[in-house]
C-alpha positions as a Python dict, from the first residue, in 0.01 Angstrom:
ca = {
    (1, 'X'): (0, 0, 0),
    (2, 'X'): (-368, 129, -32),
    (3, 'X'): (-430, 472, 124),
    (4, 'X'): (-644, 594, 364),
    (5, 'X'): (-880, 745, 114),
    (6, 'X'): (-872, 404, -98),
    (7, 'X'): (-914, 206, 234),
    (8, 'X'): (-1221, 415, 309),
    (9, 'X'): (-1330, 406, -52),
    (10, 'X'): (-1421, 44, -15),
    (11, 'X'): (-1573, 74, 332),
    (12, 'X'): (-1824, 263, 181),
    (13, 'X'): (-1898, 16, -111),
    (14, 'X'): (-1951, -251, 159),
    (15, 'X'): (-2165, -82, 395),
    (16, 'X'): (-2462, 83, 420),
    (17, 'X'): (-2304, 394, 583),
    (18, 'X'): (-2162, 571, 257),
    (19, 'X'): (-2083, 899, 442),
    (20, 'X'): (-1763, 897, 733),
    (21, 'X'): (-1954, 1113, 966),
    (22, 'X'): (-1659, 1134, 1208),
    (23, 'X'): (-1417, 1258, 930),
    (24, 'X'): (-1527, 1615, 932),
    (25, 'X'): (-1669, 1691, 1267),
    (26, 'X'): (-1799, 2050, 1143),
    (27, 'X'): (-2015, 1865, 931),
    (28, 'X'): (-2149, 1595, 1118),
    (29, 'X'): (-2464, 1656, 1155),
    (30, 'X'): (-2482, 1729, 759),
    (31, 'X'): (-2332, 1383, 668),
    (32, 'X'): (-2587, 1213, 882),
    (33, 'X'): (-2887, 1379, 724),
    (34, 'X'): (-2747, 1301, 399),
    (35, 'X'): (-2662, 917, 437),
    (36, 'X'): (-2953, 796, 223),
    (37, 'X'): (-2921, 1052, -86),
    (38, 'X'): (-2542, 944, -117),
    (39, 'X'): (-2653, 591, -78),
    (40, 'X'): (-2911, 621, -386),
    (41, 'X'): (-2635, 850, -603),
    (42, 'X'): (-2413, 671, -521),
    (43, 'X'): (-2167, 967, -333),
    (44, 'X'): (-2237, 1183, -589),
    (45, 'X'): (-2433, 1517, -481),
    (46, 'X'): (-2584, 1713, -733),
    (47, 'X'): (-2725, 2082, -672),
    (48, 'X'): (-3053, 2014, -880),
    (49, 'X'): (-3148, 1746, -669),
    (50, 'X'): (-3186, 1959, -385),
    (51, 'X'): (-3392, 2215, -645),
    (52, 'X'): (-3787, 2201, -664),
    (53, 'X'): (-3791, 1916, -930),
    (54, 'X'): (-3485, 1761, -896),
    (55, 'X'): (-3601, 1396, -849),
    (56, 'X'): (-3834, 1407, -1149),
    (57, 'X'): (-3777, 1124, -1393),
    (58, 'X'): (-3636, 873, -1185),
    (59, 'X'): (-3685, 511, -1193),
    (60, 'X'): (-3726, 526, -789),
    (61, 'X'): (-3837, 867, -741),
    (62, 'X'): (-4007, 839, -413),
    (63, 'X'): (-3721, 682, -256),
    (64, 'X'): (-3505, 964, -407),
    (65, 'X'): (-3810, 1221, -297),
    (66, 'X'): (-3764, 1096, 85),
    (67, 'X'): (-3394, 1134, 70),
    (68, 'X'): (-3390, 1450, -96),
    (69, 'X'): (-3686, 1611, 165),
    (70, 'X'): (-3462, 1415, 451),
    (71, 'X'): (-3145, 1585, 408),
    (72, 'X'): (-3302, 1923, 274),
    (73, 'X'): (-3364, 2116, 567),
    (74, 'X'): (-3012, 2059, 705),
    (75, 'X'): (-2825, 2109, 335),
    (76, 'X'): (-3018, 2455, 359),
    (77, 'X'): (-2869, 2501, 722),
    (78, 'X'): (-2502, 2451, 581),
    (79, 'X'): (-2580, 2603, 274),
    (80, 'X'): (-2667, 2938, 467),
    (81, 'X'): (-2348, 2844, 767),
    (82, 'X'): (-2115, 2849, 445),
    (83, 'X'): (-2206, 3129, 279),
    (84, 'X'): (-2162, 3310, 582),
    (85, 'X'): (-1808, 3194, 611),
    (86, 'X'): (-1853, 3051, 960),
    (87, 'X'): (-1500, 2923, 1026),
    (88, 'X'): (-1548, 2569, 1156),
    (89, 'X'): (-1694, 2486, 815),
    (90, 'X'): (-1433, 2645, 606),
    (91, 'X'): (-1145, 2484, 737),
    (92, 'X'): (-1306, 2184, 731),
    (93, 'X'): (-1376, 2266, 370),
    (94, 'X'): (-961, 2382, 322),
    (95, 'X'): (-833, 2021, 484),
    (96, 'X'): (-1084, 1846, 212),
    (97, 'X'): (-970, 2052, -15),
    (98, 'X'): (-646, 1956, 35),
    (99, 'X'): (-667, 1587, 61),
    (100, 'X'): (-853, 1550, -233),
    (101, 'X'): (-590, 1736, -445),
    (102, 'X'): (-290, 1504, -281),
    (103, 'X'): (-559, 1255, -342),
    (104, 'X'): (-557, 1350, -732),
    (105, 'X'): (-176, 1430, -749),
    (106, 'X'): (-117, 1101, -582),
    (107, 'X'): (-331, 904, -759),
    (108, 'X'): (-198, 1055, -1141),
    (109, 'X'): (140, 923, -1047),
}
């Protein structure tokens, strides 16, 4: 039997939507913002990309330039909302947490 995460896994591969917006209220509005970045990496989120030059060198950098100045404003929001420990976000962040390491304990067996 496939779990959730699995199940949701290859949602994402199919659609266009590559972020659950709905699976961490908290950070809804983040998710949204940040639908076409994880579409062009693919889920993955790397710091530098949301640095001065972090689009530099790739093949389609003014696609990844329009993501990147898309979602920046509101990854600088959270950013900021984190680091100040606001609790809606942090135990958002614990119950991720959390899933991903049953996730990766599961998933080793």
């Amino acid at each position: 039997v496939p779990s959730s995460t699995q199940q949701c896994l290859r949602a994402m591969v199919t659609s266009d939507v590559k972020l659950d917006v709905d699976a961490f209220p908290a950070f809804r509005e983040l998710l949204v913002d940040c639908q076409d970045y994880a579409a062009l990496s693919g889920c993955r989120f790397q710091a530098y990309a949301f640095e001065s030059n972090g689009v530099t060198g790739k093949a389609n950098a003014e696609e990844w330039k329009a993501a990147v100045q898309k979602a920046m404003p509101r990854v600088k929001e959270f950013r900021k909302r984190v680091q100040a420990q606001e609790a809606g976000l942090v135990a958002s962040i614990d119950v991720a947490y959390r899933l991903i390491s049953a996730e990766g304990v599961r998933s080793g067996i």
